[in-house]
N, C-alpha and C positions, 0 to 999 in steps of 0.2 A: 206805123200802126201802134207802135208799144208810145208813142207821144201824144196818140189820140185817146187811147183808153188811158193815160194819165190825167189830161186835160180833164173828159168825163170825170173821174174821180174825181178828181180838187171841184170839180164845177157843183159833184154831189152832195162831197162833204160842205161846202160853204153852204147851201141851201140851205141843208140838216143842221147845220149850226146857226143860221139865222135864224130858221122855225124855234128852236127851243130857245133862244133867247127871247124870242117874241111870246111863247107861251110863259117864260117867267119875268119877264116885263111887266105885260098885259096882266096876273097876276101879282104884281105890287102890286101897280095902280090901281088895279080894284078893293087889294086888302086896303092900301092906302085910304080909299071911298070907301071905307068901313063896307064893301059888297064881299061877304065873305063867301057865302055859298059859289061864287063866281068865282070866287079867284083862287075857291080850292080846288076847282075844276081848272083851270088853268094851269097851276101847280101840277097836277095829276098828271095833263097831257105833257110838259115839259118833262116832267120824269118818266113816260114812256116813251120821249121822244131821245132823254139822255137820261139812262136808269142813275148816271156818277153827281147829277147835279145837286150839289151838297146845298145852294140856298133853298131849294125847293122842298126838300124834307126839313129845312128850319122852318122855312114859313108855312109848311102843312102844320108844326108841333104848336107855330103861334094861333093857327087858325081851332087846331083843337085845346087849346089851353084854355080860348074865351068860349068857346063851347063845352069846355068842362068834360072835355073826353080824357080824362090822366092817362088811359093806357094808349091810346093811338099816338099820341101827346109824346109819351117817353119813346112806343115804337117810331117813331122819325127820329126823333134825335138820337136815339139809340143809333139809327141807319146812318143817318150826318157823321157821329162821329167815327162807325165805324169804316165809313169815306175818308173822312179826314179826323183824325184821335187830336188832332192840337185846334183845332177850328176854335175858336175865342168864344163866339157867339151861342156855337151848339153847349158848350161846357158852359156859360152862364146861365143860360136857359134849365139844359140837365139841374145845375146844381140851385138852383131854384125848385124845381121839381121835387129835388131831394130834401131840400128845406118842410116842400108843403107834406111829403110821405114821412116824414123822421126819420129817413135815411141818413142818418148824420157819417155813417164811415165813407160811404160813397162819398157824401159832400167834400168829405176832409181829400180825399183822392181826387176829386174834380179838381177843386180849391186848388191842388200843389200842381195840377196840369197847367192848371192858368195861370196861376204865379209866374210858373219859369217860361211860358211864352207870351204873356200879357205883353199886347201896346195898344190894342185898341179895349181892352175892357179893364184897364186898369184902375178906373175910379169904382169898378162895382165891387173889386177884391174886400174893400173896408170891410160893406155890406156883408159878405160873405165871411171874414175871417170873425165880426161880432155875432152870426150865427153859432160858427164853429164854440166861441168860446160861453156865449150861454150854453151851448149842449156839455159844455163840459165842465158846466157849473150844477149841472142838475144831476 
């Protein structure tokens, strides 16, 4: 008995983890096709399908960033990193953000998060450290 209510389990969890990869799949591809209204729905359903899934609240923040929503925009990434505080992507994104509000302290605290775990956003740190130091020429 206790082998079959295992099997169930593993059988249920695999499904539920197919589906939300299929809902943040199926939402690239659509951001990908510039179809955004679609694939922020898609996003949506992936994140109530897994409330932890950290790319889905990135690409909610990229989907309201060309829509010009700032606060929905920071509330995801806000939610990304507080899933994961070192994620590379959410902390570029953030500190962009921070660029566009002149939030320059946050920036400089984003900035040193990325420094010490950069390997995939390493070429944008430049970008970011010639912000910091215009703001601190002004």
């Amino acid at each position: 008995m206790k082998f079959f209510i295992i099997v169930i389990f593993c059988l249920y969890s695999s499904v539920s983890y197919s589906a939300e990869n299929n809902f943040f799949t199926k939402g690239k591809t659509l951001f990908d096709q510039k179809k955004i209204t679609e694939s922020k729905i898609e996003f949506e359903r992936s994140i109530v399908s897994d409330p932890k899934h950290v790319n889905s609240y990135i690409f909610l923040s990229k989907i309201f960033s060309e829509t010009k929503k700032q606060d929905e925009e920071k509330k995801n990434l806000n939610t990304a990193l507080l899933l994961d505080s070192k994620n590379e992507e959410a902390l570029y994104l953030m500190s962009l953000l921070n660029i566009k509000e002149g939030d320059y302290k946050s920036l400089e605290i984003n900035y040193a998060i990325l420094k010490l775990n950069c390997s995939k956003f390493c070429d944008q740190l430049d970008h970011l450290n010639k912000s910091i130091k215009k703001f601190n020429k002004s």
